[in-house]
C-alpha positions in Angstrom: 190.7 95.2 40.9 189.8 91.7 40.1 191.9 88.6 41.5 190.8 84.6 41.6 190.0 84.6 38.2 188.8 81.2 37.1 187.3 80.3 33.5 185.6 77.4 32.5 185.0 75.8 29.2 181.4 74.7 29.6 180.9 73.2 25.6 183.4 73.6 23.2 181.0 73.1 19.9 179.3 76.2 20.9 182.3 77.8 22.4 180.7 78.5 25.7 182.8 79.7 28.6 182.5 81.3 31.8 184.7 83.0 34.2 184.2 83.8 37.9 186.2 86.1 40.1 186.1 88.0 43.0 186.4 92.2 43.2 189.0 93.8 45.3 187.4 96.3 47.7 188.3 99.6 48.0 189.2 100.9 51.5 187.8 102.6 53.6 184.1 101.1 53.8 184.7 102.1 57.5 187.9 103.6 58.9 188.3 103.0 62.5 191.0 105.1 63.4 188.9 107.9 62.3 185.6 106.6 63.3 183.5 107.5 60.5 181.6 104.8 58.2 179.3 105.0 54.8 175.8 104.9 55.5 174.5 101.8 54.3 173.0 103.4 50.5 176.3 104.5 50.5 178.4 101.2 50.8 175.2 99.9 48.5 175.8 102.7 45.9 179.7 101.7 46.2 179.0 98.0 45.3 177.0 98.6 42.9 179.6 100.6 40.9 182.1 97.9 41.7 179.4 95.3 39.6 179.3 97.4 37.0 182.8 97.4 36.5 183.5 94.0 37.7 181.7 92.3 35.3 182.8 94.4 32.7 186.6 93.6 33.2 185.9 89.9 33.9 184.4 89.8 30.6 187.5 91.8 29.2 189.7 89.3 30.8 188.0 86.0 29.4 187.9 87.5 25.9 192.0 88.2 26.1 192.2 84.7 27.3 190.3 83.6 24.0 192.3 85.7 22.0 188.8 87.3 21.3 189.2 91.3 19.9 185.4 92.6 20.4 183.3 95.1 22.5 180.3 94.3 24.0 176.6 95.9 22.2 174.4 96.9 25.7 171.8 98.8 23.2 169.6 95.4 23.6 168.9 92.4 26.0 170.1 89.5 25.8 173.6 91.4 25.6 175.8 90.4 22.4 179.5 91.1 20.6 179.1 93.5 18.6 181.4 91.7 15.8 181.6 88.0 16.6 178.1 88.3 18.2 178.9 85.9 21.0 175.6 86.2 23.8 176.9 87.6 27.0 175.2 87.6 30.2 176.4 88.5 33.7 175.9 88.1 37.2 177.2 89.3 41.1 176.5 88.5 44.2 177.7 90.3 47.6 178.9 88.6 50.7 181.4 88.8 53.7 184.9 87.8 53.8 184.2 84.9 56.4 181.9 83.1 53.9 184.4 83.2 50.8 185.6 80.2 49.6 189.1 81.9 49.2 190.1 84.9 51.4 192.3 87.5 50.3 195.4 87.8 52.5 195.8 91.3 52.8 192.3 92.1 54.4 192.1 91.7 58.3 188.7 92.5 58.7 186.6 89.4 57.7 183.1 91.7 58.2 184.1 94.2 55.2 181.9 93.9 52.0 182.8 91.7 49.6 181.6 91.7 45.4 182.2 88.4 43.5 181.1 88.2 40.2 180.4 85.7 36.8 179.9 86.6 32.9 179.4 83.5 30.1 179.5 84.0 26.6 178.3 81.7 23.9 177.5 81.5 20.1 174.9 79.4 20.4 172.5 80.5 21.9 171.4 83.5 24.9 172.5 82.0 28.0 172.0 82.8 32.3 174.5 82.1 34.9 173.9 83.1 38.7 177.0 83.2 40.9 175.3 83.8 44.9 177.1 83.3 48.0 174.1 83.5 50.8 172.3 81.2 51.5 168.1 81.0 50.5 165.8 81.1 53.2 163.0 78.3 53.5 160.3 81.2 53.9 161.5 82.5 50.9 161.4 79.9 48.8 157.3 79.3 50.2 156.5 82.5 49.0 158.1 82.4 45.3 158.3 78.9 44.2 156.1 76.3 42.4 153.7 74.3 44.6 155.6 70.9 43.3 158.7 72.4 44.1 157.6 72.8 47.4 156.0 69.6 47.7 159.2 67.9 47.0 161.6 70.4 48.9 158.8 69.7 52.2 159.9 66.1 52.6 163.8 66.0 52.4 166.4 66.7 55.5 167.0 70.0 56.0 170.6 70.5 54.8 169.8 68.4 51.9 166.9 70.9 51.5 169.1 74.1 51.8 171.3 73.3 49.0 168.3 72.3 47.1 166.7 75.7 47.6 169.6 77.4 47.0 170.7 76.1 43.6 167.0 76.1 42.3 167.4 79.6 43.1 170.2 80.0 40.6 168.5 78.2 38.2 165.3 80.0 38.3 167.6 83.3 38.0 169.6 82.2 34.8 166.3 80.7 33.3 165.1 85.1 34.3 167.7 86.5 32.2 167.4 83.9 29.2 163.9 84.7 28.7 163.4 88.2 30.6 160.9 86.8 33.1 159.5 89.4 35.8 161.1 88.0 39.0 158.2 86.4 40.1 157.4 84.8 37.1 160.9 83.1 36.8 161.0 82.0 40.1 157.3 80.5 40.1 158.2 78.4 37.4 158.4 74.7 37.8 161.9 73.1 37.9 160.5 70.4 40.1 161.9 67.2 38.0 165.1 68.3 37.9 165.1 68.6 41.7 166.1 64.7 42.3 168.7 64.9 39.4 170.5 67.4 41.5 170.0 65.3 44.9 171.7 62.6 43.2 174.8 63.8 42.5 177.7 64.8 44.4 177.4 68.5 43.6 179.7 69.6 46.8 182.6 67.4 45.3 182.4 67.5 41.4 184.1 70.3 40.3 181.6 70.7 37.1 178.2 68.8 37.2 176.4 69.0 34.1 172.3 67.7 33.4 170.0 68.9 30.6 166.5 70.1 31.2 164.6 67.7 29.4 161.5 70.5 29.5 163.5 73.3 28.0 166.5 71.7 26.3 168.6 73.9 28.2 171.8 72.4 29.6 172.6 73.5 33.3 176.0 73.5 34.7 176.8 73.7 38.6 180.0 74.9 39.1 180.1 74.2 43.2 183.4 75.7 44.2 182.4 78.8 42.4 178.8 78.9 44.1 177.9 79.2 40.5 175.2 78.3 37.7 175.0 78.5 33.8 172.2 77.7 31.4 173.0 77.5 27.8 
């Protein structure tokens, strides 16, 4: 079910890792020969099951890479081992085929449905991590984020300002599961002086970048080939 597995060793004091991968799909979403397709809360109802499950074995699969024997305790947020009582948080994000960053070989059809998803686990500390493979729109961002944010986000190019709106994003969303902020909440938050620290690097080719949040104390990992975010 689960191929591209990648796993990261974020901090090794606080033994946090993460893991990425991407969810096979199960045919048919739509069978041509047949010429019947799911309705779309059908094909949504279908992913959603695949997250659930996804997540679940990627988390499975990083704790047999650590030689970790434990199960995870859902009765609570943030979500803990039950025995070694690592923190565990996870993420997904849906997408199309054409937009991966690695494209399975046996799917022709580069429009059908794709799940990718993340976990981290760490003993420090609860941690986020976002994994998102569409883009943020501009509108969107005016209507949810901090006026400073804004502000900066206003004056720069726009591809400069895509990738800056889309990894805020993440940020805001790993920050939402740490602390259990309401959507809006999290994502009105101001992140604004960590905007230039992420301009300044070369995010695209570093294949971990790695800045603490002076404001917080939070360290904040970008993962670009992964499209993925951590706080811990």
């Amino acid at each position: 079910m689960l191929h591209d597995i990648l796993y990261t060793q974020l901090d090794p004091m606080t033994m946090t890792w993460c893991a990425t991968a991407q969810v096979r799909p199960i045919q048919p979403y739509y069978d041509q020969a047949a010429d019947a397709h799911l309705s779309a809360p059908q094909i949504a109802r279908h992913q959603r099951q695949q997250q659930r499950a996804g997540v679940r074995l990627l988390l499975q699969a990083l704790l047999k890479r650590l030689d970790i024997v434990d199960c995870l305790d859902e009765s609570n947020f943030p979500y803990r081992l039950t025995h070694s009582q690592y923190y565990v948080c996870f993420s997904h994000t849906n997408g199309n085929n054409k937009n991966a960053t690695r494209i399975q070989n046996d799917i022709e059809n580069s429009d059908i449905p794709y799940v990718k998803v993340a976990v981290v686990i760490s003993r420090h500390r609860p941690s986020g991590i976002d994994i998102e493979v569409n883009a943020v729109k501009w509108q969107v961002a005016k209507r949810f984020y901090h006026p400073k944010e804004l502000a900066i986000l206003q004056a720069l190019p726009m591809i400069q300002r895509n990738s800056a709106i889309r990894w805020l994003w993440q940020i805001k969303e790993s920050f939402i599961k740490i602390h259990q902020y309401t959507l809006a909440q999290g994502l009105g938050m101001d992140y604004s002086a960590i905007i230039y620290d992420l301009l300044n690097q070369p995010i695209e080719t570093l294949p971990l970048l790695t800045l603490t949040d002076d404001k917080t104390n939070y360290r904040i990992s970008v993962i670009s080939s992964q499209q993925t975010v951590i706080v811990y």
